[in-house]
VOGU-3710 file (C-alpha; in Angstrom, 3 decimals, decimal comma):
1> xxxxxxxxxx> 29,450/-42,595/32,301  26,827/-40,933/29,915  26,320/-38,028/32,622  30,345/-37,283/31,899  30,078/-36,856/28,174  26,922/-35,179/28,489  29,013/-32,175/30,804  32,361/-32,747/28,640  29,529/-31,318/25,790  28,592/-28,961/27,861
11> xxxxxxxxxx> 31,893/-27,768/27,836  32,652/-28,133/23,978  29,168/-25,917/23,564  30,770/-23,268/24,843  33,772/-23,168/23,816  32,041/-23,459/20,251  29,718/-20,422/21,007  32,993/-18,513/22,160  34,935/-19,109/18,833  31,361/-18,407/16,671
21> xxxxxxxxxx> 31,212/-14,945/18,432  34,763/-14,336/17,574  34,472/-15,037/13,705  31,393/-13,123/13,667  33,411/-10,183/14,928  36,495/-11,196/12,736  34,254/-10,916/10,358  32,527/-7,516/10,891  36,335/-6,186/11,395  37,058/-7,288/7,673
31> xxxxxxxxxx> 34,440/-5,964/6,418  34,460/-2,375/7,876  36,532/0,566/6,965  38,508/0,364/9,593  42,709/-0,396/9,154  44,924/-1,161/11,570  48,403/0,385/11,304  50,213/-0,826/14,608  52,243/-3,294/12,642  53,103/-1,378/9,866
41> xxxxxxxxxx> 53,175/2,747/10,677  53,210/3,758/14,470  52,960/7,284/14,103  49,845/6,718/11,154  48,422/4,475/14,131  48,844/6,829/16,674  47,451/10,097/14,763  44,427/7,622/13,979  43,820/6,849/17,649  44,203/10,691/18,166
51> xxxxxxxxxx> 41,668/11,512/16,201  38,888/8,888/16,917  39,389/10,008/20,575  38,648/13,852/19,661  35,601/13,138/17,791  34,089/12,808/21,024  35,444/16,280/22,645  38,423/14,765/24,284  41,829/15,696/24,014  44,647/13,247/24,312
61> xxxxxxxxxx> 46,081/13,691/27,677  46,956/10,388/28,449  50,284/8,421/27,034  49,475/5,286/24,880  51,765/2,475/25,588  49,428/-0,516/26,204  49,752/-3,442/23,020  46,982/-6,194/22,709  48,631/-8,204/25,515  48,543/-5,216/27,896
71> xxxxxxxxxx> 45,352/-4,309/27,395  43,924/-8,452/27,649  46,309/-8,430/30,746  44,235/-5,706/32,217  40,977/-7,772/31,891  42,324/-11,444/32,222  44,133/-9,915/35,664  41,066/-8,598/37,129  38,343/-11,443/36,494  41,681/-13,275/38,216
81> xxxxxxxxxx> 41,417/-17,430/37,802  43,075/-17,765/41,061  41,607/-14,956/42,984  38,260/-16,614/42,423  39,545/-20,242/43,803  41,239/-18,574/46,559  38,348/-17,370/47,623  35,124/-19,009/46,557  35,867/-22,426/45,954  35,244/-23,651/49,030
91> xxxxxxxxxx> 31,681/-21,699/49,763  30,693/-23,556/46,183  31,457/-26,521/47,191  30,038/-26,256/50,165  25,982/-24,721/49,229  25,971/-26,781/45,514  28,680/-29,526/45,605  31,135/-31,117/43,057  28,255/-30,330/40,397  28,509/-26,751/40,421
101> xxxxxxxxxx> 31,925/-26,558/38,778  31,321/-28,820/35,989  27,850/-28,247/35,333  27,189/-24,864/36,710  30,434/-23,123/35,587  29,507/-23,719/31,978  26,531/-22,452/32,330  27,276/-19,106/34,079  29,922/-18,748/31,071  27,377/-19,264/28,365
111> xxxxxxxxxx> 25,736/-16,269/29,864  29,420/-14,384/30,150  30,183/-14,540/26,697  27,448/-12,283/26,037  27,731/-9,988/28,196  31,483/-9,935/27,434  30,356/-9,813/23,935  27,705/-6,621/24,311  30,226/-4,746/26,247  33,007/-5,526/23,713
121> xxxxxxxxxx> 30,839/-3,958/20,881  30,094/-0,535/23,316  34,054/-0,711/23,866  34,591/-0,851/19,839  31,813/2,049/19,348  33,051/4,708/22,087  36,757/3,573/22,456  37,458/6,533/25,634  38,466/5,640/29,228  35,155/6,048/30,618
131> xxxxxxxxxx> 33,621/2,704/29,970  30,583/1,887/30,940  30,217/6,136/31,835  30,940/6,931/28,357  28,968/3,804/26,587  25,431/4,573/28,324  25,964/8,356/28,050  26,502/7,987/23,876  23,853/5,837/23,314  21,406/7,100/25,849
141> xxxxxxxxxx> 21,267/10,064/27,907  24,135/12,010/30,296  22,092/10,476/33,443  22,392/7,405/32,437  26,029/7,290/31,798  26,429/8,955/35,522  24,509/6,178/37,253  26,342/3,865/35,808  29,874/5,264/35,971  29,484/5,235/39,726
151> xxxxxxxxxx> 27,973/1,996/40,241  31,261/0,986/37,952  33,743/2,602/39,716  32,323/1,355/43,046  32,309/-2,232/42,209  35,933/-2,110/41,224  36,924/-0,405/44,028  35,031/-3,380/46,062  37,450/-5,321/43,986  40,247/-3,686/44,527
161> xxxxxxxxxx> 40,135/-4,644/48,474  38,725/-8,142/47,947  42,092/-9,034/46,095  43,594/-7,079/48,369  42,571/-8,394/51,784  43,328/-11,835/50,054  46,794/-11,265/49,013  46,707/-9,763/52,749  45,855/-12,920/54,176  47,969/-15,190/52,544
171> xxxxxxxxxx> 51,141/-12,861/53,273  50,273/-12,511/57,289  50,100/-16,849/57,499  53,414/-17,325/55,389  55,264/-14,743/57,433  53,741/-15,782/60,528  55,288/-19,016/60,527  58,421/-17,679/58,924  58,980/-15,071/61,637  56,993/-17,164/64,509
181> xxxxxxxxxx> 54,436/-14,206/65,379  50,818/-14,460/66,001  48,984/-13,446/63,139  46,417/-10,339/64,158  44,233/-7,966/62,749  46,579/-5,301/62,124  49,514/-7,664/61,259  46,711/-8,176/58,239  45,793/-4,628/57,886  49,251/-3,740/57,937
191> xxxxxxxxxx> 49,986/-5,818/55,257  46,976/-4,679/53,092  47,940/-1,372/53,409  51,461/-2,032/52,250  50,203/-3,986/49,402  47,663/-1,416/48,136  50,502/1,286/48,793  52,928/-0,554/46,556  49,798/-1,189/43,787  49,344/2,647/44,004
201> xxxxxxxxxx> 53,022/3,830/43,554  53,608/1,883/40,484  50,351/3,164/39,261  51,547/6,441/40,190  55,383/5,398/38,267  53,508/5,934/34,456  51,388/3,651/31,821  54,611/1,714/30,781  54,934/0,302/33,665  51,373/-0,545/34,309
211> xxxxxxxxxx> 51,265/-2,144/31,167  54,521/-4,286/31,638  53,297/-5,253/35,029  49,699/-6,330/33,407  52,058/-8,442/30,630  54,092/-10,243/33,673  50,944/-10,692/35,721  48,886/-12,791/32,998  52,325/-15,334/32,588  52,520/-15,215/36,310
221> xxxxxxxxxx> 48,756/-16,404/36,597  48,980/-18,751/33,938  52,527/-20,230/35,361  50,765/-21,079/38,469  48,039/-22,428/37,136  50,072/-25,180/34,976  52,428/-25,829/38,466  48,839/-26,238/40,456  48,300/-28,763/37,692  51,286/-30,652/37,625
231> xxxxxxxxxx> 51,564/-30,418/41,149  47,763/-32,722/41,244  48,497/-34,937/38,751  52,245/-36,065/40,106  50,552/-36,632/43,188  47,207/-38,044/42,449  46,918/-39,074/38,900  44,440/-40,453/37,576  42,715/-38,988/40,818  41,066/-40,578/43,603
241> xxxxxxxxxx> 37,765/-40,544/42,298  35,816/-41,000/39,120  34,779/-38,429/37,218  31,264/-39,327/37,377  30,973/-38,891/40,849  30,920/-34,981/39,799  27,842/-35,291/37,751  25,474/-37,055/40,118  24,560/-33,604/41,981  26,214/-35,150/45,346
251> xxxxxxxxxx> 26,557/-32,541/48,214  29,812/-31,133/49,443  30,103/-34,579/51,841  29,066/-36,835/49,178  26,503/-38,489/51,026  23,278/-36,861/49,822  21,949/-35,013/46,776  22,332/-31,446/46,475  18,638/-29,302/45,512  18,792/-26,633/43,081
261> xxxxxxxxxx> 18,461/-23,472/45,151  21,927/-24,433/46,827  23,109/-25,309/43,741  22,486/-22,200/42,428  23,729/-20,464/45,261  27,014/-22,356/44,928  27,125/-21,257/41,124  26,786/-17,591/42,223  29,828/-17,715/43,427  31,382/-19,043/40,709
271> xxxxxxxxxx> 30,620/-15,526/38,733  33,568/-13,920/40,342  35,506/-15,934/36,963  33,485/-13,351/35,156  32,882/-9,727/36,581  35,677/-7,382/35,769  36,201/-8,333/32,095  35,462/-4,649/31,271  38,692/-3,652/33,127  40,606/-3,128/29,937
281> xxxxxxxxxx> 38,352/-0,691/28,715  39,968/1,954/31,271  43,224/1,630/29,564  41,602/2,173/25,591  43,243/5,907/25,868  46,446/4,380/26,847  46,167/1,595/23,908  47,554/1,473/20,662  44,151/0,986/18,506  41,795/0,998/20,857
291> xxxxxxxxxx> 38,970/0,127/18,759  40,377/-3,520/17,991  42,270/-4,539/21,204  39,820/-3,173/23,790  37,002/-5,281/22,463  39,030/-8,673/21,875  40,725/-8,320/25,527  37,113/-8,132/26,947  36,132/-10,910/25,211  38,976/-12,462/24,962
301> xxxxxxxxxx> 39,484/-12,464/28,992  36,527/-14,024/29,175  37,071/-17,222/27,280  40,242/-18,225/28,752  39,256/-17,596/32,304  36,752/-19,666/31,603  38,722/-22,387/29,714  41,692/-22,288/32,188  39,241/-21,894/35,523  37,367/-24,980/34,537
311> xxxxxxxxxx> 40,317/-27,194/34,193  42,278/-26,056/37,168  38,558/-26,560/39,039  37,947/-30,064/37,541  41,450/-31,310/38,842  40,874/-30,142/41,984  37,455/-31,466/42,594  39,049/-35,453/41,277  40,964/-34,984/44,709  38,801/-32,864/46,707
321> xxxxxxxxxx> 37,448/-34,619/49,420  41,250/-35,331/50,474  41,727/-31,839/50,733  38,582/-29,785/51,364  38,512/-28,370/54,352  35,927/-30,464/57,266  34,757/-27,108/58,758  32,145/-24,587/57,890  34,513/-21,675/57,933  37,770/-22,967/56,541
331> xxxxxxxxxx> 36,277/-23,234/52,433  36,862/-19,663/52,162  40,496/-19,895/51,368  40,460/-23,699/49,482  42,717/-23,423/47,765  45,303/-22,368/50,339  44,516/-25,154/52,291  44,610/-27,441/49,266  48,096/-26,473/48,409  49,604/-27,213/52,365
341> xxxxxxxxxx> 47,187/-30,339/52,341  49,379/-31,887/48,910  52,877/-30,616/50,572  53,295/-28,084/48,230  56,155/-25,453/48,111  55,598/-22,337/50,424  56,827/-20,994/47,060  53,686/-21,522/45,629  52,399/-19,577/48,284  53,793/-16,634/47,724
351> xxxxxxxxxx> 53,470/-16,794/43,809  49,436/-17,045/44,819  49,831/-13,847/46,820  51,982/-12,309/43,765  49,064/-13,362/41,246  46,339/-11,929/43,965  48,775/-9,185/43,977  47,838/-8,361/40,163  44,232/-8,910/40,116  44,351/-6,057/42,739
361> xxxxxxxxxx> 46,641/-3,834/40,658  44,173/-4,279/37,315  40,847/-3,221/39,342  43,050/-0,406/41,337  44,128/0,866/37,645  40,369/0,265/36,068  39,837/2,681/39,449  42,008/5,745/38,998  41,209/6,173/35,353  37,569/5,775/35,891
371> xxxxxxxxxx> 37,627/8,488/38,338  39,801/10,682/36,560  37,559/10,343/33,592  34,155/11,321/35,591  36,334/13,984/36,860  36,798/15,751/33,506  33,938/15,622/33,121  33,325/17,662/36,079  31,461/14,657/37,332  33,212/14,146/40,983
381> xxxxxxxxxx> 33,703/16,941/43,801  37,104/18,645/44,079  37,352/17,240/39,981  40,333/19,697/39,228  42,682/17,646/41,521  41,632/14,152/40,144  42,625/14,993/36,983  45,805/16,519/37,115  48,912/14,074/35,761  52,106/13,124/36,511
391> xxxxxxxxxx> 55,199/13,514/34,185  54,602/9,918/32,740  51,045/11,470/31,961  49,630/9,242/35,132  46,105/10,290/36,571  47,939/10,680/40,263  45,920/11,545/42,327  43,202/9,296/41,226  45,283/6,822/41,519  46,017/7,461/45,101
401> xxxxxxxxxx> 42,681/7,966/45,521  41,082/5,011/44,191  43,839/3,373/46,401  42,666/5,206/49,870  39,012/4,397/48,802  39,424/0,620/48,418  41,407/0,378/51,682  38,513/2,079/53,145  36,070/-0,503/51,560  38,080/-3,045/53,003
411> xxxxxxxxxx> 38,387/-1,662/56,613  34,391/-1,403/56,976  33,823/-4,706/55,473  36,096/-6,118/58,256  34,478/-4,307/61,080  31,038/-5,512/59,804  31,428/-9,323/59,518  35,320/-10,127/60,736  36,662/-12,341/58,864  33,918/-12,769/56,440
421> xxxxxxxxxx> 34,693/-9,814/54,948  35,191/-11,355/51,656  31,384/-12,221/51,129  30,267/-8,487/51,979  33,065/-6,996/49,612  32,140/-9,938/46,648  28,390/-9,585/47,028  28,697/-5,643/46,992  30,903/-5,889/43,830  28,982/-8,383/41,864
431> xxxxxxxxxx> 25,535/-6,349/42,327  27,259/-2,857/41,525  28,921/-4,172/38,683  25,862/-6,079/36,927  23,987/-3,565/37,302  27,038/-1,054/35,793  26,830/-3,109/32,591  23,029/-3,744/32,474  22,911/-0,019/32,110  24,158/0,162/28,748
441> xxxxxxxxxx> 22,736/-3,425/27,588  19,493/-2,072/28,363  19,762/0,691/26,139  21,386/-1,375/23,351  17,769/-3,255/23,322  15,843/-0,193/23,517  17,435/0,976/21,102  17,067/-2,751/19,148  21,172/-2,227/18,085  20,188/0,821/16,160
451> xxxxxxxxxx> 22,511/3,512/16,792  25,091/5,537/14,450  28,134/4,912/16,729  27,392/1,144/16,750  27,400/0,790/13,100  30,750/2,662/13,089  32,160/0,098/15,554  34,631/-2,372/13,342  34,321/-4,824/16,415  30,550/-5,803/16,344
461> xxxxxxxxxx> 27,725/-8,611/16,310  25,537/-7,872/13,028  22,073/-9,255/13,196  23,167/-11,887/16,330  23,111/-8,792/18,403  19,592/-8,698/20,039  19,681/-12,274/21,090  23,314/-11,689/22,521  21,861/-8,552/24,032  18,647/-9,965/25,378
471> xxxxxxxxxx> 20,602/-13,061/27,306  23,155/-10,974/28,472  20,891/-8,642/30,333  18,403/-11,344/31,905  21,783/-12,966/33,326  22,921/-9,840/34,575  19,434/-9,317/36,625  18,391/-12,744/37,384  21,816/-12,858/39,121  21,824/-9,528/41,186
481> xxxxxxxxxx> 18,931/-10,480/42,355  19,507/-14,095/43,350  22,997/-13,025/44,989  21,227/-10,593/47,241  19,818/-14,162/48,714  22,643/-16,582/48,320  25,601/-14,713/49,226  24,032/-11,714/51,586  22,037/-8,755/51,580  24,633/-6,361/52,956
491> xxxxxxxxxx> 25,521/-6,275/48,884  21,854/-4,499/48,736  22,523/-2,489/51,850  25,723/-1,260/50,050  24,035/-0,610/46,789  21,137/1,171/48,187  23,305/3,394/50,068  25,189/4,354/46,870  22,257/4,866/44,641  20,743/7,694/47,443
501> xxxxxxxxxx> 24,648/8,776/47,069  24,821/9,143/43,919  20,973/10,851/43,428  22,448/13,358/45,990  25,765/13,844/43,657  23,683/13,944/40,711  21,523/16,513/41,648  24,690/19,195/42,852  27,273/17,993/40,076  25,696/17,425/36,962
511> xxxxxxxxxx> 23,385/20,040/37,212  25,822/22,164/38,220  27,554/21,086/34,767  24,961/21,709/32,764  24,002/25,121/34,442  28,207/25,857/33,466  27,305/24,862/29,919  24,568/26,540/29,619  26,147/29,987/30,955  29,031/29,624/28,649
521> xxxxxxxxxx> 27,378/29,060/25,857  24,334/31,353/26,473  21,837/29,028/25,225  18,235/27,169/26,825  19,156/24,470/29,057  17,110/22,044/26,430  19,355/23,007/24,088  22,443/22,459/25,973  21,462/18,635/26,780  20,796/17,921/22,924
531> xxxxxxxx> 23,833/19,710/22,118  25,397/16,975/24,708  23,758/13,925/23,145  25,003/15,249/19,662  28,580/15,043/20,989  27,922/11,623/22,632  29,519/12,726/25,874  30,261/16,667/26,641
//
């Protein structure tokens, strides 16, 4: 029993890191200069965001209507609790056992919280729509900010049809035994297609109703999360097995111990909890002070998928021999099968694919407005029709592109491995996106926290920021690296076909920028690029 209070304090470590952070940071907001006036005077509020947003060359084309729980939607949506059980459950189980989720989860979020916590500081200092783009070009140089803007925007995309294909999936076997036809490939990509089309027209429909969907998407999640819950314990409580059976490192048939490089494998797949916390950073020119809410919805996000992930997991795995799947292939969609194994309501069902639904809709809106921002920036071929708006001051065609992009993503990860397309598309996404957000980490430490726009930042760590820096960006490596073995090296393929992509793109479109720059202003071309780094981002 000693092994079960020694993981419960695993737990309570973390938890107690997670609320240290966030008094350090409620701290540093207190003592800054910076007031917040979305309680008291809109229009001051709005004229405040205004500003910060043209001291870095930008104008205000984009309509602000996301609050603090639109903005922690956008986030909490895309790391997506249920997305990540859906899907990767089962292949835990199955490489590191019962003791991944109790012992290895905490673990993997020790590591999250600071990387959610370095990001959330960048997100406070440079509160624009670029993200990651915009954090590693103001701190460090234009090339910088253009490797990782595309290594960004091509993880979420990769996100975009992994939620996707799932919500897919789910909707073809419901309506296949509703309507009594055989389930096929293009029943599925029919289906994906239609749900991608439907993510991109409300996209398309204006920031109000992004944001209201993003509000009804995190009490959607968190509503079938609690019915998952009550659901177990009606049926099982107190559970069919002891709670120290899940500390003892037993394999996924509980009839052997588990070794740690399967154990870490199974943890790997764990991190899809945490990669897409910066998704609410996209929306900070949408967001009523962006400097505040931007940074606590990234952080934020991260703690209570955490939190709720680890209890939903833990009262699964007190019943989950009963219903984990015998075969190889069939962990891939656990919890699916865990849901028709206890009876439950093909309600439920559908609410999954609803919630699956979301998490697509936050990465496919983290998407458009990440392209539409490395279009202005004359970053993207054919950049004049990527940023043009709609009346509800909606990057369209991004939108509609980011949509035709992901489907096409999705498509080639089918042809490639069939119906394992969800490990191509998760390993592809977790190495683009950890290295997007080393990029900037690894400046912060170069630059040991020292920078002028940092010290502006009213969200930020004080002297706990190298440490926080330092262990964020070892995780962040130490995992790309180790997923490239324990989930599958098309993720490398992938990634090494982008970076010669992007060298290629670099070399005609931001030269070609600076060589625009440079005419216009008739000066040196050395000049231009430290008149760049001046302005942080043009």
């Amino acid at each position: 029993m000693i092994f079960v209070w020694l993981g419960m304090l695993l737990f309570v470590i973390v938890c107690a890191l997670a609320m240290a952070i966030a008094f350090k940071a409620q701290q540093s907001i207190r003592a800054s200069h910076h007031r917040s006036m979305t309680g008291r005077a809109a229009y001051i509020q709005a004229q405040q965001d205004k500003h910060d947003l043209n001291l870095f060359g930008i104008a205000q084309q984009l309509r602000r209507r996301f609050g603090g729980l639109g903005s922690f939607g956008l986030s909490f949506n895309a790391l997506g609790v249920i997305g990540a059980s859906v899907l990767f459950l089962g292949p835990a189980l199955q490489k590191g056992g019962p003791s991944v989720v109790v012992i290895g989860l905490p673990i993997a979020a020790l590591f999250a919280l600071a990387v959610s916590a370095a990001l959330a500081q960048l997100a406070s200092a440079v509160p624009t729509a670029g993200g990651v783009y915009h954090w590693a070009s103001a701190i460090g140089k234009r090339v910088w900010g253009w490797y990782a803007g595309w290594f960004q925007l091509a993880g979420s995309l990769a996100m975009t049809a992994l939620m996707n294909g799932a919500c897919a999936f789910i909707l073809d076997q419901a309506l296949a035994v509703k309507f009594g036809y055989s389930s096929q490939w293009w029943t599925m990509g029919l289906l994906a297609l239609a749900v991608t089309g439907t993510q991109a027209a409300a996209n398309h429909w204006g920031v109000a109703v992004v944001a209201a969907i993003q509000q009804a998407g995190v009490w959607l999640q968190i509503g079938v999360v609690l019915t998952i819950l009550t659901g177990l314990a009606y049926l099982f409580w107190p559970g069919v097995y002891s709670p120290a059976l899940l500390y003892t490192f037993q394999n996924a048939s509980l009839n052997g111990h588990v070794g740690l490089w399967p154990f870490i494998a199974g943890m790997l797949f764990l991190q899809k909890l945490f990669i897409g916390m910066d998704a609410a950073a996209y929306a900070a020119e949408e967001t009523h002070d962006p400097r505040i809410r931007i940074p606590w919805a990234i952080f934020l996000s991260t703690v209570y998928s955490y939190i709720i992930g680890f209890v939903l997991l833990l009262f699964i795995l007190l019943v989950f021999p009963v219903v984990l799947p015998s075969e190889e292939g069939g962990g891939g969609m656990f919890l699916n099968a865990a849901l028709q194994a206890v009876g439950a309501s093909p309600v439920i069902g559908y609410a999954i694919a609803a919630v699956l639904w979301c998490s697509g809709f936050g990465s496919q809106a983290a998407s458009s407005r990440s392209i539409f921002c490395m279009a202005r920036d004359n970053a993207l071929p054919f950049a004049h029709i990527w940023t043009r708006l709609t009346a509800g001051q909606s990057p369209k065609d991004a939108v509609w592109l980011a949509a035709g992009l992901s489907i096409g993503l999705l498509s080639a990860a089918g042809l490639l491995r069939g119906t394992q397309y969800p490990l191509v598309l998760f390993s592809f996404a977790l190495l683009c996106l950890h290295v997007s957000y080393a990029i900037p980490i690894a400046l912060l430490i170069k630059l040991k926290g020292k920078h002028k726009l940092l010290h502006e930042a009213p969200w930020r760590l004080g002297d706990w920021g190298m440490i926080v820096y330092w262990s964020a960006f070892l995780w962040l490596a130490a995992t790309a690296v180790l997923s490239i073995t324990a989930i599958g090296y098309w993720g490398l393929c992938g990634a090494i076909l982008l970076f010669g992509l992007t060298a290629a793109a670099d070399r005609k479109y931001r030269q070609r920028h600076l060589a625009k720059l440079q005419s216009r202003l008739k000066r040196p071309r050395g000049e231009i690029i430290r008149i760049e780094r001046k302005f942080h981002l043009h």
